[in-house]
C-alpha positions in Angstrom: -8.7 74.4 67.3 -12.0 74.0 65.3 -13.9 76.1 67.7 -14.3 78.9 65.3 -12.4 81.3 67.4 -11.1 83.9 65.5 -7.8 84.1 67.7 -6.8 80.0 66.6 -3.2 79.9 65.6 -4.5 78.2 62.0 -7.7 79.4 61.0 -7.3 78.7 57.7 -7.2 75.0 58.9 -10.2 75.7 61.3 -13.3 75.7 58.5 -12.0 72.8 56.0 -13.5 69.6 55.5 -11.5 66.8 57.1 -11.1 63.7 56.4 -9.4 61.0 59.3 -6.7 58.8 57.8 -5.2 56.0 60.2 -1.7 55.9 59.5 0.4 52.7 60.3 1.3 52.1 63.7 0.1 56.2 64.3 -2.6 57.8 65.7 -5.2 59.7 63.2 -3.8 62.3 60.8 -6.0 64.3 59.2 -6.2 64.9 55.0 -7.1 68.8 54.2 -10.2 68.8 51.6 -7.8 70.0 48.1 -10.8 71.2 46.8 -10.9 74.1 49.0 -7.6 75.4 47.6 -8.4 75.4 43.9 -7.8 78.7 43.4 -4.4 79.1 45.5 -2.7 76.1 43.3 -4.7 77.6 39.8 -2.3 80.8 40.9 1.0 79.2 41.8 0.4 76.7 38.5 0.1 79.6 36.6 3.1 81.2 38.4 5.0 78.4 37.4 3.6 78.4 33.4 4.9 81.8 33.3 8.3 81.0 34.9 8.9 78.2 32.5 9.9 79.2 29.3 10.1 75.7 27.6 7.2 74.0 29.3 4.0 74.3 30.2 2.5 73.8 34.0 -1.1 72.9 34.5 -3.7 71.3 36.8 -4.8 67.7 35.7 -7.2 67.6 38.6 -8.0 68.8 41.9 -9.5 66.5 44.1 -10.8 65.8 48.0 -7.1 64.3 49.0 -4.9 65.9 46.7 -4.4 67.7 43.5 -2.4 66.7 40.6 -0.3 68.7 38.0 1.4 68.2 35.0 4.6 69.7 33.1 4.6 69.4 29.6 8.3 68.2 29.6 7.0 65.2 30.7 4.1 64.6 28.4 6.8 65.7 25.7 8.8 62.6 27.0 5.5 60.8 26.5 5.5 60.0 30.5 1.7 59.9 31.7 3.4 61.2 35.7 2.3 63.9 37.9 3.0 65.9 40.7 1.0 65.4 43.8 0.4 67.8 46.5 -1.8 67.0 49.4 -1.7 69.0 52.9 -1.9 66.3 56.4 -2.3 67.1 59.6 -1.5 65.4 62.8 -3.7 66.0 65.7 -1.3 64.6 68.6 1.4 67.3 67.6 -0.9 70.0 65.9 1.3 69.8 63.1 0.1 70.9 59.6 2.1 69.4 56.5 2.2 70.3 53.0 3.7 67.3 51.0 4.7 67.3 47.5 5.9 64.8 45.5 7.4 64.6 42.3 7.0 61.9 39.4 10.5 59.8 40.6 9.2 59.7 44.0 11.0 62.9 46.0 8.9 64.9 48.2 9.0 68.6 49.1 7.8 69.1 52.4 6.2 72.3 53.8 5.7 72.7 57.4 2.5 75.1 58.1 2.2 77.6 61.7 2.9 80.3 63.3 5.9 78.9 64.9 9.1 80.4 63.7 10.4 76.7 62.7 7.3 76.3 60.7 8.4 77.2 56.8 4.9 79.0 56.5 2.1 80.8 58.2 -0.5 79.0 56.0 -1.5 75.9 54.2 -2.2 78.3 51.2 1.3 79.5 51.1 2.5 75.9 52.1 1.1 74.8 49.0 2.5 77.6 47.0 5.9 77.1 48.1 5.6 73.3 47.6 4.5 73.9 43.9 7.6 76.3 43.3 10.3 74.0 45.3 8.7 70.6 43.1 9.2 72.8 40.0 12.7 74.0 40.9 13.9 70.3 41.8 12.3 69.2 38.4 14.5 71.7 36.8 17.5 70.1 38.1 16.3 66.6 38.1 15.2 66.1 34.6 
């Protein structure tokens, strides 16, 4: 992993910028650089614009650690919350993590390899299908 080798199980992983997080009582986890999948949430935002037909999704801000959109049912309820999604990943088990959460505090959680337990191949379609399953829970939470 991070060798370059165009055979790595997660090569989508292999070129980002990285930043070490200690977790407590946990060896390092990794944070994914957001900013390198602007245009993979811009797409699954707009995906979820389109689905809406009441209320408007868009991208407050993308940054290093995490990116974070808005749903105009929420400004409409004059709430200033967001949706978070940021992608970790743990070195000791090699596991890559997409993790969104949702303005009350519930999480949608993507698992990313080429494992068949893993929910995606990709951290790009890992943050895709966090958008849409933070969007379909808001549906039925609020």
């Amino acid at each position: 992993r991070g060798t370059g080798d165009p055979a790595s199980p997660r090569p989508s992983t292999v070129t980002q910028r990285q930043e070490k997080v200690k977790a407590k009582g946990r060896e390092e986890i990794e944070m994914i650089d957001m900013r390198e999948h602007k245009g993979t949430i811009r797409t699954a935002v707009a995906q979820e614009r389109q689905a809406d037909e009441n209320w408007s999704w868009n991208i407050k801000s993308v940054t290093k650690r995490c990116a974070k959109i808005g749903w105009g049912y929420l400004d409409y309820l004059g709430s200033k919350d967001s949706f978070f999604i940021e992608v970790v990943e743990d070195e000791p088990t090699e596991t890559t993590l997409v993790v969104g959460t949702l303005p009350n505090g519930s999480t949608v959680h993507r698992l990313v390899g080429p494992e068949s337990w893993n929910d995606c191949k990709t951290i790009e379609e890992g943050i895709a299908s966090a958008i849409h399953g933070m969007a379909c829970v808001a549906h039925t939470v609020y």
